[in-house]
TORTISE-414460 format. One record per residue (C-alpha): x, y, z. Coordinates in steps of 0.5 Angstrom, whole numbers, padded with zeros to 4 digits, always signed. Layout:
N
XYZ ...
This chain:
112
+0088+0268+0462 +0085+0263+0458 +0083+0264+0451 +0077+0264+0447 +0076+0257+0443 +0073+0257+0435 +0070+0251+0431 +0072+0254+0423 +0065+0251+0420 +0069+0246+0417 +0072+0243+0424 +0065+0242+0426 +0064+0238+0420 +0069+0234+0422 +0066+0232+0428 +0060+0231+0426 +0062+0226+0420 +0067+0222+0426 +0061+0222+0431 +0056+0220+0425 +0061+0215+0422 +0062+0212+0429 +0055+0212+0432 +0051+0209+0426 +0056+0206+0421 +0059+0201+0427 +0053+0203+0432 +0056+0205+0437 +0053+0212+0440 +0056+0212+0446 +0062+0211+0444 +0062+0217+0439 +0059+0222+0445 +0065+0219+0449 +0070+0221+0443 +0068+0227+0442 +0068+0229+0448 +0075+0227+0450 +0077+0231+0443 +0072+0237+0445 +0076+0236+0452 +0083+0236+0449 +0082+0242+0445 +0079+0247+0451 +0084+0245+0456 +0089+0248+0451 +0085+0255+0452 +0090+0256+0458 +0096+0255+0455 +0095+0254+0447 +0103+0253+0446 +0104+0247+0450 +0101+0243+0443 +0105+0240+0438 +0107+0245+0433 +0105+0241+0426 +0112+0242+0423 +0114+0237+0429 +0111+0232+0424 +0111+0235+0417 +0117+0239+0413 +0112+0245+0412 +0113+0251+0417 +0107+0253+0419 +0103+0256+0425 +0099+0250+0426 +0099+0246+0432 +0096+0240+0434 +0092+0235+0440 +0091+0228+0438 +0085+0224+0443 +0083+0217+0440 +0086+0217+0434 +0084+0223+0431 +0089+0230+0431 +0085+0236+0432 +0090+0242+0427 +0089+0250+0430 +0091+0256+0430 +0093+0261+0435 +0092+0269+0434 +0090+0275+0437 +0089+0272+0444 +0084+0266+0440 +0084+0258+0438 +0082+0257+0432 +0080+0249+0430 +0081+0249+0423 +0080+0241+0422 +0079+0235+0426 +0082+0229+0422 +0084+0221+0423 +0091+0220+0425 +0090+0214+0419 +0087+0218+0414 +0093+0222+0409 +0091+0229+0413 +0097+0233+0412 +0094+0234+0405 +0086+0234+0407 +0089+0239+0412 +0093+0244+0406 +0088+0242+0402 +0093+0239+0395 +0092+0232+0392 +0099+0230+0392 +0102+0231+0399 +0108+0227+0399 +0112+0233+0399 +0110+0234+0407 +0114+0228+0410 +0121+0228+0412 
């Protein structure tokens, strides 16, 4: 049975800053809606079987209970409690997103 899925707040920013940041700052609306939506696709089809995700532990050396999707360059970070997928943050593959993601100023501490 699927679970449900939930955007945090500051997971809907996200998506909304990366389809403003494609569709005005490079003109390119179509492309943003077509990013967004794979992005939006990625994470619903993980509502029937949320582990089949990578942990986030496969890429940092922190343990945690997040996992992620990456479509387009970008990585979607959830969580998955009490039959929910909480989305915590969509973030750029090329940003330094460990440390947006843990919100810390020095992340060196992540990486293998």
């Amino acid at each position: 049975m699927p679970v449900e899925v939930v955007y945090s707040p500051e997971a809907v920013r996200d998506l909304d800053a990366i389809w403003e940041w494609i569709a005005m700052e490079h003109g390119e609306p179509r492309a943003a809606d077509h990013v967004i939506g794979d992005l939006l696709d990625r994470v619903d089809e993980l509502a029937e079987c949320p582990l089949l995700a990578s942990p986030l532990d496969a890429i940092c050396r922190i343990k945690s209970d997040w996992r992620f999707v990456v479509a387009h360059g970008y990585l979607a970070f959830f969580r998955v409690h009490n039959d929910c997928l909480h989305v915590d943050r969509v973030l750029s593959g090329k940003s330094d997103y460990l440390r947006k993601l843990f919100g810390v100023e020095d992340g060196s501490q992540f990486y293998q």
